[in-house]
Structures are given as C-alpha cells and as structure tokens.
C-alpha positions in Angstrom: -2.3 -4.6 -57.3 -2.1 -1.7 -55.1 -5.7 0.8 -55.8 -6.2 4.0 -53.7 -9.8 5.2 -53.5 -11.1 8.3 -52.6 -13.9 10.6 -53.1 -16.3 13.1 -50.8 -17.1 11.8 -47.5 -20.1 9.5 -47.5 -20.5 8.5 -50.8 -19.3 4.9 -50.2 -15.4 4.7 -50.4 -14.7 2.7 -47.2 -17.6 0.4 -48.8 -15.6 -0.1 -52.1 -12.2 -0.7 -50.1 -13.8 -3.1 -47.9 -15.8 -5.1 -50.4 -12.4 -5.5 -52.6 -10.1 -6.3 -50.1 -12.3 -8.8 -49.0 -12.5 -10.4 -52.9 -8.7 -10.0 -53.0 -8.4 -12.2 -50.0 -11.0 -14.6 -50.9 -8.8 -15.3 -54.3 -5.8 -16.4 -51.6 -3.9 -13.1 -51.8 -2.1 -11.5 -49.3 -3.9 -8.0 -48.9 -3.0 -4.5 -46.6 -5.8 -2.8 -46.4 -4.7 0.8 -45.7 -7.5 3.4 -43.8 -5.9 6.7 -44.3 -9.4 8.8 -44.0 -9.4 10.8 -40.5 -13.0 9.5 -40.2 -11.9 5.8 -39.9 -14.7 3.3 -41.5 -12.5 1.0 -42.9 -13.0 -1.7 -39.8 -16.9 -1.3 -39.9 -17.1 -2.4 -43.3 -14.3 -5.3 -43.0 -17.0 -6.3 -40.0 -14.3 -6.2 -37.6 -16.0 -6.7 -34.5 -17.1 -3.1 -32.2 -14.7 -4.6 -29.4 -11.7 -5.0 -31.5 -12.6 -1.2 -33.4 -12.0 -0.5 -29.7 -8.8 -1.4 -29.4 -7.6 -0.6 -32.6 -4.7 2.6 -31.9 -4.3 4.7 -35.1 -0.3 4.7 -36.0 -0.9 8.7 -35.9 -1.4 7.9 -31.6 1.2 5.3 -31.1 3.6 7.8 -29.0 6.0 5.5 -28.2 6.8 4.2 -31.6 6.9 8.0 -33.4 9.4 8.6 -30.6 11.3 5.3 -31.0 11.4 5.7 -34.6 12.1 9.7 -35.0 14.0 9.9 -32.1 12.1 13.1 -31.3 9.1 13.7 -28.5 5.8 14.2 -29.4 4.2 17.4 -29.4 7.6 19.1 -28.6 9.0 21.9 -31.4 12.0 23.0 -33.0 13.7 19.7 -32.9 15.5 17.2 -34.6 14.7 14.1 -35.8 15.3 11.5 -38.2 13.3 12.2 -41.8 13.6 8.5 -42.9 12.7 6.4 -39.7 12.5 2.4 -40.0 9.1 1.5 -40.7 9.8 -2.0 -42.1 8.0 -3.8 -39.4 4.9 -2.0 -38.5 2.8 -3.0 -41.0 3.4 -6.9 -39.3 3.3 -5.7 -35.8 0.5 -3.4 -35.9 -2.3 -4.0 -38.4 -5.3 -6.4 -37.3 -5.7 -9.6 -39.2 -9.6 -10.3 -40.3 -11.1 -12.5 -43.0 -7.8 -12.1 -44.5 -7.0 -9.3 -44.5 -4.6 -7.0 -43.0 -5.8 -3.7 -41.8 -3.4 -0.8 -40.6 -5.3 2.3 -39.2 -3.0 5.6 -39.4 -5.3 8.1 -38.2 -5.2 12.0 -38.2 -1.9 14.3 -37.4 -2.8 17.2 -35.4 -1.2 20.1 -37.9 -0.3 23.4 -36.1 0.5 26.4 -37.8 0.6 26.4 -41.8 1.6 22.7 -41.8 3.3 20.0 -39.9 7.1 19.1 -40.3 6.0 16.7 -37.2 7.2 13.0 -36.1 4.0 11.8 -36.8 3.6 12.9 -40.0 7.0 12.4 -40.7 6.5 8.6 -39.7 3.0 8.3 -41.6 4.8 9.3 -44.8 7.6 7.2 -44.4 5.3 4.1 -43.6 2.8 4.7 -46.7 5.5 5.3 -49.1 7.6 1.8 -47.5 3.6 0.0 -48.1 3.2 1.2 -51.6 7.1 0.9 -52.8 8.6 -1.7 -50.8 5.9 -4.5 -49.6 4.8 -6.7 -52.0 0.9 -7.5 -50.9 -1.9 -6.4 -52.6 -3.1 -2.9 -51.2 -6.4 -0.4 -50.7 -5.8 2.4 -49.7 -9.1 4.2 -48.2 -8.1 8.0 -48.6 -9.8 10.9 -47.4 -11.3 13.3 -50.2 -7.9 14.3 -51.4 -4.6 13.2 -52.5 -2.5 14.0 -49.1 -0.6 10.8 -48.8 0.3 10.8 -51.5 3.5 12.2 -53.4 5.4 12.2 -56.7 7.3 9.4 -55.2 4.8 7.5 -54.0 2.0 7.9 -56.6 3.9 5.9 -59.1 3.4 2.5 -57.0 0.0 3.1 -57.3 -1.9 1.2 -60.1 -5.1 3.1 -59.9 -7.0 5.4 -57.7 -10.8 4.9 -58.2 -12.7 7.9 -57.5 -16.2 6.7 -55.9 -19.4 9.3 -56.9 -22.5 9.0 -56.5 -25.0 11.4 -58.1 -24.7 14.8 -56.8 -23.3 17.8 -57.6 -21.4 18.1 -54.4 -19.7 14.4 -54.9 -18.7 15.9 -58.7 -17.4 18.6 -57.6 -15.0 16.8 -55.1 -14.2 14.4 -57.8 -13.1 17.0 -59.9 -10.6 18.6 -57.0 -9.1 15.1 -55.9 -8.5 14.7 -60.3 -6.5 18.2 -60.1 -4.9 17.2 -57.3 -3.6 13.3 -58.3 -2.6 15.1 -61.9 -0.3 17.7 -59.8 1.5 14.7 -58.6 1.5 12.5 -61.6 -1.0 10.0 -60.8 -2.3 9.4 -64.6 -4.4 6.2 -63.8 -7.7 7.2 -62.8 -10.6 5.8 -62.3 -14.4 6.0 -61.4 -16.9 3.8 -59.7 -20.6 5.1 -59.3 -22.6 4.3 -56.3 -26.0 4.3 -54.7 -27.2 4.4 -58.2 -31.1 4.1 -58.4 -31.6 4.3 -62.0 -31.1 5.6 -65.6 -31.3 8.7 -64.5 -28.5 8.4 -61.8 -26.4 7.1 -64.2 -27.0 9.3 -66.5 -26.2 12.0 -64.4 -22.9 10.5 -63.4 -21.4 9.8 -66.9 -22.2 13.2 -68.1 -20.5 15.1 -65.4 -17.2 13.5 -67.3 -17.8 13.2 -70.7 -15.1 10.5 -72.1 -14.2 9.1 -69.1 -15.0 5.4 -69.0 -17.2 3.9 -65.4 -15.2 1.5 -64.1 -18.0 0.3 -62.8 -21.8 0.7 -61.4 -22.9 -0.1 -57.6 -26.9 0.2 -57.3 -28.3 1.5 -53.9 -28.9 -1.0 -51.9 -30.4 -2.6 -49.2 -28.5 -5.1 -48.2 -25.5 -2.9 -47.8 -27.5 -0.5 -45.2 -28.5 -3.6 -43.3 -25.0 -4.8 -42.8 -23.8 -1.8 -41.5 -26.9 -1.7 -39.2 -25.9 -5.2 -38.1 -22.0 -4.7 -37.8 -21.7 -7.6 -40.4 -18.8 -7.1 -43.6 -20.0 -5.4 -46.8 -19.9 -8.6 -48.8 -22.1 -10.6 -46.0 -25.7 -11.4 -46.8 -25.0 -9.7 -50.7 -26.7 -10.5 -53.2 -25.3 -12.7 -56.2 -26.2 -9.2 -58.3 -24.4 -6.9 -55.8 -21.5 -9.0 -55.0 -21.0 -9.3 -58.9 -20.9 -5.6 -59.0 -18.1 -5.2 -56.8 -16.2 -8.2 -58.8 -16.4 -6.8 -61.7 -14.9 -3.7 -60.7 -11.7 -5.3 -58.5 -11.4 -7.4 -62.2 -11.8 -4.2 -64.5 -9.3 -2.5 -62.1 -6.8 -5.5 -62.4 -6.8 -4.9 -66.6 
C-alpha cells in the first residue's frame, strides 16, 4: 500500500502520515515513511526524539552523495550530469528506523531562476520515483500542499493520495488546487480525510464543499493529539480507544 497525503499547511497531514505509518508497522509491515513537505513534521509526530530530529540531514543537504551520484558539484551551473543516478541504497542507508518504521527526510531544493534542472532535484526525483516503483514496503508519503513529486510516471504507483481538510475555506480551496493538479498527472484515486472536526456543523461544512465525494474518514479535534505534540510523544501515544479507532478506520478504508 503506498498513500500520499497532502493538503494546506497545518491542517494535520504529518498527523495522518504519522498515525498510519505507525498502525502499518504495528500490523508487522515493513513501512517508508516518506516526509517530502519543506516544513518537515513528519519525525515530531513519529515521536522521534528532539536529539535525533537533530541529526536527521534532509537527502536535499547530503552534498556528498548528490555529487557522488550525479557526478556533478553542487550549486555549480551549466553542467553535466547523470539524469538517472543510482538511488537503490539510500532509502537503507539513510532513513532513521523508529517504532517501525523507516523515515527518509528529503528536504527542500533551493530553485534558481524559473526552475531547477539541479543535482538535487535531479536525485530527489530519481529516489521518489525508485520508492514508489521499485521498493516493495508499504509507503506515506507526507507531501507539501501540491503534487510536486509527483509525475505521470510516478503517480501510477500510488494507491491513493488522501487529501486532509479541515473546515475552512482556505483548506478547501487548497484541496481543490492539489485535485487539479493530481488529475493533470493522472492520479485518479483520491481521497479525503477531515480533521479537527468539532461537530455537525464541521462536518457538514466539509462534505458540502464536494458534493459526491465520499469522506474517507472523520478525525475529531482533539486533546490528546495537542498534548502529544506538547510532550514530544508519537501521535498514537496516550490516544484514546475512540481517536485511535478513527485513524484505523481510515488506514483500513484506504486499503479497500
């Protein structure tokens, strides 16, 4: 099962990644759990610990391997360099193991000009699409409020890509750019979790901002998920049989 989630900024998508990779690991699978968002949560809500967020180094910074791999410098234009690098091993030699789970941090490129034909990117996009074609291990993919790793070739190994709202008009209106954007590329399988519901109303809101489109699934505000984050704990510690039967259902909805 390989599920990419995305979604504005704050409305809980490094939540939803976290809480399912964890549930996929707990069942005995082998799971990559891919953050892709420049604003890297991904290890906060895994509960990695602050020291090792510390020494984490986003793929995006690890010099010495772009340039191994591309056979081009850093930072350095008009050169040439390899568009297919080997990327077979980094996911093994670079990703932290926690609770089960394998996390790889890529991290932003630096774009110059109208775009970036970089080593970086170059080796980013190579890795993603070897993850999502190649390695067999269940996958989340936490994604930035967009589409951008994701291509033609690439969006067909992915099962699903949950889009996480909560209720605003802001949130929708992302929701309805990153849908535009994953039918350019042919990603047909969409779904959508709402979160930091509150009541009838929230819900309510959500479900009529698209009409036909079935909820994948419901996650109430809560609590216990702001006091985990306080405490640096992982997003299914301290839950609730309720809440942690929320985020079930939706890794088991997803899996249909």
């Amino acid at each position: 099962m390989k599920i990419a989630i995305s979604g504005k900024g704050g409305v809980g998508k490094s939540t939803l990644a976290a809480a399912l990779a964890l549930l996929m690991a707990e069942r005995g699978q082998k799971v990559l759990a891919i953050d892709a968002d420049p604003d890297a949560n991904l290890a906060a809500c895994l509960g990695v610990s602050k020291e090792e967020q510390k020494a984490i180094v986003p793929i995006s910074q690890q010099m010495a391997l772009i340039e191994e791999r591309t056979g081009a410098k850093v930072k350095q234009y008009g050169q040439i360099f390899r568009l297919n690098p080997d990327v077979s091993d980094i996911a093994d030699r670079y990703a932290l193991l926690h609770h089960g789970v394998a996390l790889l941090v890529l991290g932003a490129v630096e774009k110059g000009g109208a775009g970036c034909a970089c080593p970086e990117s170059v080796l980013i996009k190579a890795l993603v699409t070897d993850l999502i074609l190649v390695k067999n291990e269940a996958m989340v993919m936490d994604m930035e409020a967009g589409v951008e790793h994701l291509g033609r070739g690439t969006a067909k190994g992915v099962d699903t890509m949950i889009v996480v709202l909560e209720p605003g008009l802001r949130s929708i209106e992302t929701a309805r750019r990153v849908i535009r954007m994953a039918d350019e590329i042919g990603l047909k399988n969409i779904q959508f979790v709402a979160n930091k519901i509150t009541g009838p109303d929230d819900e309510a809101f959500v479900r009529n901002a698209f009409p036909g489109h079935h909820l994948l699934g419901i996650i109430p505000f809560s609590e216990e998920i702001r006091q985990a984050d306080k405490s640096g704990a992982s997003v299914l510690d301290g839950l609730s049989e309720t809440m942690r039967s929320a985020f079930t259902a939706i890794l088991e909805k997803s899996e249909r």
